[in-house]
N, C-alpha and C positions, 0 to 999 in steps of 0.2 A: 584518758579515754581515747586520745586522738591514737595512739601506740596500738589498742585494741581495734580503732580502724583502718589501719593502718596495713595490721594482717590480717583482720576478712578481706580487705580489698584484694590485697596479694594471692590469697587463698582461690577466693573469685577467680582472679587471673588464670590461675592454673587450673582451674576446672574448666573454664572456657577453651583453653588449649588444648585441652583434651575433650574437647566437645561433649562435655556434659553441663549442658546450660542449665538442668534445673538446681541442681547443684550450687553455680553459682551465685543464681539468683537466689537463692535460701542463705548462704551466706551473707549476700548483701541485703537483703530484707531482715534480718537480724540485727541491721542497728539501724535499722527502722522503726522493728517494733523492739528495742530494747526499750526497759524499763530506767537504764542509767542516763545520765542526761548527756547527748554528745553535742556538738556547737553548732548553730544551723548550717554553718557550711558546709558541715561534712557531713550533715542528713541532706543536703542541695547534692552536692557532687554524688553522693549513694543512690541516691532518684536517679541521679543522670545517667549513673552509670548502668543505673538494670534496665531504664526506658532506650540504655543504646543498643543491650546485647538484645534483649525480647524483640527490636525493630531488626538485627540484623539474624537473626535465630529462629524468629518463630514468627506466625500470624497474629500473635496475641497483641495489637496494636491498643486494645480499651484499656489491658492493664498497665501498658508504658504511658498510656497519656493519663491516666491515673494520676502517677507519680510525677508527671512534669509539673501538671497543673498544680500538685500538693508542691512542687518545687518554687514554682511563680509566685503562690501564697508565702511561702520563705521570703524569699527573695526579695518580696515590698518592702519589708522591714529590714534588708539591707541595704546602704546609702550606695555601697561601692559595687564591686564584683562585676565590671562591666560585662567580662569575657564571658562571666557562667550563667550571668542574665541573656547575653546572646543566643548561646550553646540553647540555652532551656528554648528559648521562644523559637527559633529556628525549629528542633525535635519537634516539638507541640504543634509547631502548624504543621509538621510532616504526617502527625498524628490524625489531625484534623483533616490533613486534605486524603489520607487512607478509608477515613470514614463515612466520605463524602459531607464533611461537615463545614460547607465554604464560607459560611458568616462568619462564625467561630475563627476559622482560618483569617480571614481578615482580618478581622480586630486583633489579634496578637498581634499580626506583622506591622498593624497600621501602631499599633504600642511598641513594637521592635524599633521603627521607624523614627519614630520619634526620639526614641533613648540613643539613636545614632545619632540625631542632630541636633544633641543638646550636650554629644560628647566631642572631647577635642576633637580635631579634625586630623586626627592623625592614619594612617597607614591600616591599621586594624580597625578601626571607626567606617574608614571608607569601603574596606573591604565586606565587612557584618552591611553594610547600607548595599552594597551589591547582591546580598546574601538574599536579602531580604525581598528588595526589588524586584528579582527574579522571581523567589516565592508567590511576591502577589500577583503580579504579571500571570502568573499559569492560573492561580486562583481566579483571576477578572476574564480571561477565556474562557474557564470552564464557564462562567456565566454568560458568557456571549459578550462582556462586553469587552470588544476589540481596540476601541479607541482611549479606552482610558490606559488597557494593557501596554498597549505603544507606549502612550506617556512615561508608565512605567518604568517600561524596560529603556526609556529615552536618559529618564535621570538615571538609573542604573549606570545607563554607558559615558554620563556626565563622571559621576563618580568614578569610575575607572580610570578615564581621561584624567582626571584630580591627579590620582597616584601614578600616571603615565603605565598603564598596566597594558600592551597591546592585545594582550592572549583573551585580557577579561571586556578589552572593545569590542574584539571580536564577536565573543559569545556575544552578547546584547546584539549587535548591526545584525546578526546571522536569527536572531530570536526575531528581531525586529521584521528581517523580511519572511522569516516561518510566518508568521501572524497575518501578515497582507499578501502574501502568495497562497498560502493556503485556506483562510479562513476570511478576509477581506475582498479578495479579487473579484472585482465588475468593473464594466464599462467606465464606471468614474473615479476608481482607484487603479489602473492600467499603470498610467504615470508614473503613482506610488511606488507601483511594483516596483518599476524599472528602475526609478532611482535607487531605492534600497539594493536592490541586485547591484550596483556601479557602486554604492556604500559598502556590502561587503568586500567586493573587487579591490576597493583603494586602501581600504583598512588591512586586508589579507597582505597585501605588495608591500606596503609598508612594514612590516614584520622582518624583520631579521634570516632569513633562510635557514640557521641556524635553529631558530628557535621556533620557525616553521615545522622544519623537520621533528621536532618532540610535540609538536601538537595534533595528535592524528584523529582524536574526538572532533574537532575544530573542521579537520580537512573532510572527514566522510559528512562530517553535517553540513557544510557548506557546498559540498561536492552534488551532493541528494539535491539540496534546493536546487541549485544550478538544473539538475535536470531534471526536478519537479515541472518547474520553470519554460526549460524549453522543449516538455511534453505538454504543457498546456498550450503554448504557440505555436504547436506545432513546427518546433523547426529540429527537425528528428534528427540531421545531420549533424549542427553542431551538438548534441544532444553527444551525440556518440562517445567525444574526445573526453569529456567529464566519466563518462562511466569506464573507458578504458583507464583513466588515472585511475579513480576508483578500483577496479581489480586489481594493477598493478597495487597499488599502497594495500588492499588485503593482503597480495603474495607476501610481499614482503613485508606483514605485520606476521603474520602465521612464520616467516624464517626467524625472527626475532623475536618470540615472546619472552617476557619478561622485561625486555626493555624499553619501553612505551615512551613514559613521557616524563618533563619533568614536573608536572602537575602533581605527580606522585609521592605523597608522602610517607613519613615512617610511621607508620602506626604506634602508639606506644602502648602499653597497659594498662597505666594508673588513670586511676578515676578520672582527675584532672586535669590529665594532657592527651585523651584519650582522641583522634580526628576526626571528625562525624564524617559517619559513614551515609553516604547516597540511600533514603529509604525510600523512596518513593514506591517501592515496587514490592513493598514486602517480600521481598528473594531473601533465602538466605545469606551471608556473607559471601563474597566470591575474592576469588586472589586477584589481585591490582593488575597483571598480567591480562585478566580477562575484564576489563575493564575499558571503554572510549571515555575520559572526562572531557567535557566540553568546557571548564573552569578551574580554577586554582582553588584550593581553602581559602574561607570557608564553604565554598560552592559545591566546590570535588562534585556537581553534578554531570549525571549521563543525559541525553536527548533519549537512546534506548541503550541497552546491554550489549554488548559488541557479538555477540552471536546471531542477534536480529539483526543489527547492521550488516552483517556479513549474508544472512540471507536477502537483505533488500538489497545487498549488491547482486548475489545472483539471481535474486531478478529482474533485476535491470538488464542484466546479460540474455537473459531470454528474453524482454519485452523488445530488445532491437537485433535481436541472433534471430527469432523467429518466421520473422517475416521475409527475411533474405533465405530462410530454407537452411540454415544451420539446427539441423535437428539433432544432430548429434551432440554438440556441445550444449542446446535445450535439454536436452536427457540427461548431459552430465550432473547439468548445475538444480534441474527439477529434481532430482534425488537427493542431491546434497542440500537443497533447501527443506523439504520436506523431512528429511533424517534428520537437520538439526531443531529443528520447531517441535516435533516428536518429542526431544530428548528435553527440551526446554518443557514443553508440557508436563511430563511426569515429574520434572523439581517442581512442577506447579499442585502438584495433585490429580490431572487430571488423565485420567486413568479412565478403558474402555466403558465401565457403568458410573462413570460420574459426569452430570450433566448439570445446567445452569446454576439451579437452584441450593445444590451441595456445595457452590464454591465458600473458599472466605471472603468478606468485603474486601481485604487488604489484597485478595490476589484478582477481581475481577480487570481492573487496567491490564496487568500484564497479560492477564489469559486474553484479553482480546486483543491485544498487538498480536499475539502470537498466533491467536485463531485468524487474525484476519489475513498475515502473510500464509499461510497456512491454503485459504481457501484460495489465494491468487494464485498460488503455487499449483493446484488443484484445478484452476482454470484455466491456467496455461496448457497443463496435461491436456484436460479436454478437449483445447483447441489444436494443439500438436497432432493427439491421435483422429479426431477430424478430417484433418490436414490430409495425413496420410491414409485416410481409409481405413482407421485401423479403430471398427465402430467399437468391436467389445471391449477394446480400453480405454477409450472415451466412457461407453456406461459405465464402468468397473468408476470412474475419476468422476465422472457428475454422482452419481451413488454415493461417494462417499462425503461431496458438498453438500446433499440434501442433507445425509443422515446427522451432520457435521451442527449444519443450521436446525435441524428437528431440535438436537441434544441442547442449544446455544442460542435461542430467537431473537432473544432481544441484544447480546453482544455483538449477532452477526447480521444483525436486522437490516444492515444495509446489504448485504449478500444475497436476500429474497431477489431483487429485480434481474439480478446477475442471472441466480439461477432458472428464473423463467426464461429468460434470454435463452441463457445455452440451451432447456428443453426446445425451444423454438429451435434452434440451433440442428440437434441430433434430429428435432422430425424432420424437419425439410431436407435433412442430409440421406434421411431412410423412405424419402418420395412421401410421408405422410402432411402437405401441404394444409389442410385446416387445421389440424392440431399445430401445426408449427405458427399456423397466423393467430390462434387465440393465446399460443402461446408469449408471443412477440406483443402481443395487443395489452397484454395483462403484466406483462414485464413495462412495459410505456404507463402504466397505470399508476403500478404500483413506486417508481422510482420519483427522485425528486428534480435528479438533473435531465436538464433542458436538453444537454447535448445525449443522453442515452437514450432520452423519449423519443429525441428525432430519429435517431437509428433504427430502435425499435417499431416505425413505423415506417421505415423503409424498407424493414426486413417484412412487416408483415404484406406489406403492397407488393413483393418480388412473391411471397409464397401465394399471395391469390391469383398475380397472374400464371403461376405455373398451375394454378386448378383450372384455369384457361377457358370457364363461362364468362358469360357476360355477365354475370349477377359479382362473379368473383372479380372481375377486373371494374368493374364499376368502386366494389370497393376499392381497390386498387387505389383508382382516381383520385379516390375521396380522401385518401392519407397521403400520395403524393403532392396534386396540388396546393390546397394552404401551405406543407412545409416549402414547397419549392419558390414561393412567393415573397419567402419570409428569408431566403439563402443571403444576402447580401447583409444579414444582421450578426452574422454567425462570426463567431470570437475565432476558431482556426479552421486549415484546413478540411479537417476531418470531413466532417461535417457537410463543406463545401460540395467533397469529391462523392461519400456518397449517394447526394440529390440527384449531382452531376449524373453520377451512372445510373441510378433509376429512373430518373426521369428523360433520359434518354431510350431504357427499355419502352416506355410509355409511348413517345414519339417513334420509335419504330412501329408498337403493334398499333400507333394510329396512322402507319405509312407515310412520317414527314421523313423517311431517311434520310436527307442532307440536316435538317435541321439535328435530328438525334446526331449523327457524324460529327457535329461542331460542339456543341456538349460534351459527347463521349472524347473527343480529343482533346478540350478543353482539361476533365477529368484525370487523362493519362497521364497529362503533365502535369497537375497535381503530383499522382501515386510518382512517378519516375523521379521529377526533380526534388520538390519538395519532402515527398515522405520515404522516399528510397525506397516500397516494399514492394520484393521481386514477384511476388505472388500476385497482388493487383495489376501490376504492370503486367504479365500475363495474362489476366482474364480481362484487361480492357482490349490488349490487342487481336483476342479472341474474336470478340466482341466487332471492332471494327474490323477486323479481316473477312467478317460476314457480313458487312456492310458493304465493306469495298465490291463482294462477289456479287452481293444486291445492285450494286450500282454499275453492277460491269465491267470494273475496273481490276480487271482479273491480275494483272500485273502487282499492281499494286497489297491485293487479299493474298497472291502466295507470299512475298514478301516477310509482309506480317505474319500470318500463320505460321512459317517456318520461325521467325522470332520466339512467335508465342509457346509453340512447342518444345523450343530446345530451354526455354525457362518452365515449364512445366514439367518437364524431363527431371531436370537439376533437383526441383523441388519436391521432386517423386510426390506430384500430384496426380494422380490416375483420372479422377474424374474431368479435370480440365485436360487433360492430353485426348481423354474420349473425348470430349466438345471440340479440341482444335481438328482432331482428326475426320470427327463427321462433315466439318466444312471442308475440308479438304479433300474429303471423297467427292462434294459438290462441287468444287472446283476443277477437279481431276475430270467429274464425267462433262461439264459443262465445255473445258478446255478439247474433250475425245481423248484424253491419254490413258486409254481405256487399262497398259501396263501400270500404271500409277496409282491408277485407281484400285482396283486389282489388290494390290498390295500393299497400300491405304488403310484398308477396308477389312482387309482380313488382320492386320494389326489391331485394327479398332473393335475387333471381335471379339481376341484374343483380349486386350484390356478390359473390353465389356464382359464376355464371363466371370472373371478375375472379380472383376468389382462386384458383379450380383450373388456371385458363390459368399462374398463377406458380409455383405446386405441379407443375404440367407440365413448365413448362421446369428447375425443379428437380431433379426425378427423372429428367432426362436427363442430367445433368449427370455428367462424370469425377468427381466429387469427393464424389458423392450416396453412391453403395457404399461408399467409403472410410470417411466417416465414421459411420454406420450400421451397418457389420458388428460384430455380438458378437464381436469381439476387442479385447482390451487394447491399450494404446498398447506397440511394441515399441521396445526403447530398447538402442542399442550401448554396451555399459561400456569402459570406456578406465582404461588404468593409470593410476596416483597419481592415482586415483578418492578415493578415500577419504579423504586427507586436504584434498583440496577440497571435498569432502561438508561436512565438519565448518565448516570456515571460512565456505563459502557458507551454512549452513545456520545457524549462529547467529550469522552478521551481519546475514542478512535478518529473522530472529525479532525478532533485539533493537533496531536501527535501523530498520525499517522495516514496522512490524505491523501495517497496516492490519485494522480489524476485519472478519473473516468477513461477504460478503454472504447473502442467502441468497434464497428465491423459493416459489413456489408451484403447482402444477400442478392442472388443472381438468378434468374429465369433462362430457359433455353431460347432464343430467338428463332433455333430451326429444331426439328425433331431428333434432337441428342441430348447427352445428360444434361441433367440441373442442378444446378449447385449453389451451396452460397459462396460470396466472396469476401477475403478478409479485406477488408480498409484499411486496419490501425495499425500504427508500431507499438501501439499502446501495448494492450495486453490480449486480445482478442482476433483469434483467426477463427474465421466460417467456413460450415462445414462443408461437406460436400454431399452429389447425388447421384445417384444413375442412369441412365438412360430413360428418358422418356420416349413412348410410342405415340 
């Protein structure tokens, strides 16, 4: 009989090459259900083999864990077969954790675990204990719990250590500081962090450069944290030199495909040597070419699929190109983000009339990685066309966030705050100041982070002073002071600069102008040294160049002002070129250089039409009331809500947390445009306005 399975297996094979999986699986379910007696190991290894191809082929994860679990039941009643006792429990908890089914997943691995440490302590023992490790490690995140994961992924990297393995250290020290950079980090794990970041530093150095160089899973994952890491600190600069490696190592992985790593094994075909393939994502099988393994077999795991890596690289390249005014190569790389996430979408299923509740179990993780690069990609747009005045492609790009999150609520449930933000955003940019403060107020509501809430209430304290009552700046008050009280607690910069800068608007319209002066330069130096982004550093020197002119110090206000505008210039900001220019008419007629002024003024004309003729065709626009009206976003709930909530919601926390961007909003201090101001090198530039009377 074994002779008979011998050639359904082979037959299988060759259906599978030719991509006809049901085919093969009817093959191999045929001595399953045959009636002749065949020996349990070659009904164990025929389970294995259809629970690998239906995991690498299809969505159908119930019916591969079917067969595993009929394989485990085999499998008690064999003393030996270490490897295909591995092989099954490994599959099985892959199974499990597709179905969101995380006890289940435990208990196998915590019985995987076991059978490792009751076997020799050999080279494949230690490896299967790595295998394992890992598995649970993601299993005890998705539960939130963080400290046991550590532990976890601790012995993991003991084990690895055991068989001197540096590539399989890594992955662990790099999981290890994923876990407390992203999902751990407060005030009393700070430390943590930092040690783990100098842990993966001296384990990476330690590696062989040779064998550096075939690890390129390893380098983008380590490379990401790094500047996960120092966009949380706020230290944008060195931030920079990680993401130019980063692009540079995508160029030339894209000249070399094919040649990856040596992680890469040979595939084989037979039942029994067959490599387990990475399922975490229910994807169909992809060519090893298009693969980052972050580990050796039996691990062969991805952190994500290297076309989502390759988009979190370009957008890295916008979240620090943006803010210096590189819009060009933002346009290049928002396209090419956007085009590859698209194209991932559709191997996902998900196609113009297919919304939450149609997806598979097995595919909701990956549709929200993808959904969620997707909407930053979307955000960036938004704040790009902003930037540039360029409102109806800004609507056209928040329009497609709403409709994005309508279709997606609970995957992208963390994108509701964003997108009240940005509507705050486009109305204060289109002179609609109440709808932008309730906007901004219900964005602060509805978020969970500390540091968005505080922005969000800065943004809306600049839009009621631009409604410039007293009932309106009273509120004002009322959302500046307590944060500004509370600035010295604030984990970075951000944060810091923009209190700095609003609450220095404050202290102007309550006439301490020396005191707002010390602030607002306080502030600058922030935006200049620390955050690099040439845009702030414009609108702060705006800002004091209209101070200086309040105080007299006329030398000093054209100085500045000519600074502020030849970086306004660069950054084909219109609106802030209007604002340095109207102080510069006020300088020019206060100075008498009535030629200067003159021709000041009539520039500042020429811009100001420019800008209200786009404001015009803006507010004509279908799509202008839409997102402007004080109402919430209205969201259809859909059965087995709920337990996609949970899955979507702490796969995207824990795999993919890009750090919170955040922005700034701006009032006119003299009767010229209003605008907001971008803050962050995050992800977040604010909009702009036009002239006010």
């Amino acid at each position: 009989m074994e002779a008979v399975a011998e050639g359904l297996w082979g037959l299988a094979d060759e259906f599978e090459k030719k991509g006809e999986i049901g085919k093969a699986v009817k093959c191999l379910e045929a001595i399953c259900q045959s009636h002749a007696s065949f020996l349990p190991i070659v009904e164990v290894k025929t389970r294995l083999r259809i629970a690998t191809i239906l995991l690498r082929h299809s969505h159908n994860v119930n019916h591969a864990k079917s067969h595993l679990e009929r394989s485990q039941l085999l499998l008690n009643s064999i003393p030996s077969c270490f490897d295909l006792k591995c092989r099954t429990y490994s599959l099985l908890s892959q199974c499990y954790h597709l179905v969101g089914a995380i006890p289940p997943q435990k208990q196998i691995l915590y019985k995987a675990l076991h059978l490792t440490s009751a076997a020799a302590p050999d080279v494949s023992a230690k490896l299967w204990c790595c295998n394992f490790n890992s598995q649970l490690a993601n299993a005890l995140i998705i539960e939130g719990d963080y400290q046991n994961s550590i532990s976890t992924l601790e012995s993991g990297y003991v084990s690895a250590t055991q068989i001197c393995y540096p590539e399989l250290q890594m992955f662990f020290v790099a999981s290890i500081l994923h876990v407390r950079l992203l999902m751990q980090w407060d005030d009393q794990t700070a430390n943590e962090v930092e040690r783990a970041l100098q842990r993966c530093n001296q384990v990476w150095e330690t590696m062989p450069s040779d064998r550096r160089a075939h690890c390129m899973g390893l380098l983008f994952y380590n490379e990401l944290l790094h500047i996960f890491y120092r966009l949380r600190v706020s230290d944008y600069k060195n931030a920079v030199k990680h993401v130019d490696k980063l692009d540079a190592a995508m160029k030339q992985d894209s000249k070399s495909r094919g040649q990856l790593t040596r992680f890469t094994t040979t595939t084989t075909t037979s039942a029994g040597n067959d490599s387990l393939e990475p399922t975490y994502f229910g994807n169909a099988k992809r060519a090893l070419q298009d693969k980052l393994f972050l580990a050796p077999p039996p691990i062969n795991g991805e952190w994500l699929p290297k076309s989502a890596v390759y988009a979190l690289v370009d957008l890295m390249i916008i979240i620090f190109g943006r803010p210096k005014g590189n819009f060009k190569e933002c346009d290049k790389r928002i396209q090419s983000g956007i085009h590859i996430i698209k194209e991932e979408l559709i191997k996902l299923g998900i196609t113009d009339d297919v919304r939450e509740v149609d997806l598979q179990h097995s595919a909701i993780w990956m549709a929200g990685v993808y959904l969620m690069l997707l909407m930053q990609f979307l955000e960036n747009k938004v704040a790009v066309e902003l930037t540039r005045s360029e409102f109806l492609e800004a609507q056209e790009a928040l329009m497609q966030m709403k409709n994005w999150f309508i279709r997606f609520p609970t995957i992208l449930q963390a994108c509701e705050s964003i997108i009240e933000m940005l509507r705050g955003q486009y109305s204060h940019s289109v002179g609609c100041y109440n709808e932008a403060a309730f906007h901004y107020v219900e964005a602060a509501k509805i978020t969970e982070s500390k540091s968005m809430q505080i922005m969000c209430q800065a943004y809306a304290a600049i839009s009621y002073f631009c409604i410039g009552d007293a009932e309106s700046s009273s509120q004002a008050l009322d959302l500046i002071g307590p944060v500004y009280r509370m600035k010295d607690s604030f984990v970075g910069v951000r944060e810091e600069a923009s209190i700095l800068f609003a609450y220095g608007l404050l202290l102007m319209k309550q006439q301490d102008l020396q005191e707002a002066r010390n602030r607002l330069a306080k502030g600058l130096q922030i935006a200049h040294v620390q955050m690099g982004n040439l845009q702030l550093v414009s609108q702060y020197l705006t800002i004091l160049g209209n101070l200086a002119l309040a105080l007299h110090d006329t030398g000093q206000a054209r100085e500045i002002l000519r600074s502020s505008l030849t970086l306004a210039k660069k950054l084909g900001d219109i609106p802030t070129q209007i604002w340095v220019l109207s102080v510069l008419t006020g300088l020019f007629q206060q100075l008498g250089e009535r030629g200067n002024q003159m021709e000041n003024d009539e520039y500042r004309r020429k811009k100001f039409d420019e800008l209200q003729s786009r404001l015009a065709d803006t507010r004509s626009s279908i799509y202008h009331i839409e997102l402007i009206d004080k109402v919430k976003l209205q969201v259809q709930q859909f059965h087995e809500i709920d337990m996609k909530r949970t899955i979507a919601d702490e796969s995207m926390r824990v795999n993919l947390d890009i750090p919170e961007s955040v922005g700034l909003s701006t009032p006119m201090p003299v009767p010229s445009s209003s605008r907001l101001v971008d803050l962050d090198t995050g992800r977040r530039v604010n909009s702009v306005q036009g002239e006010r009377t």
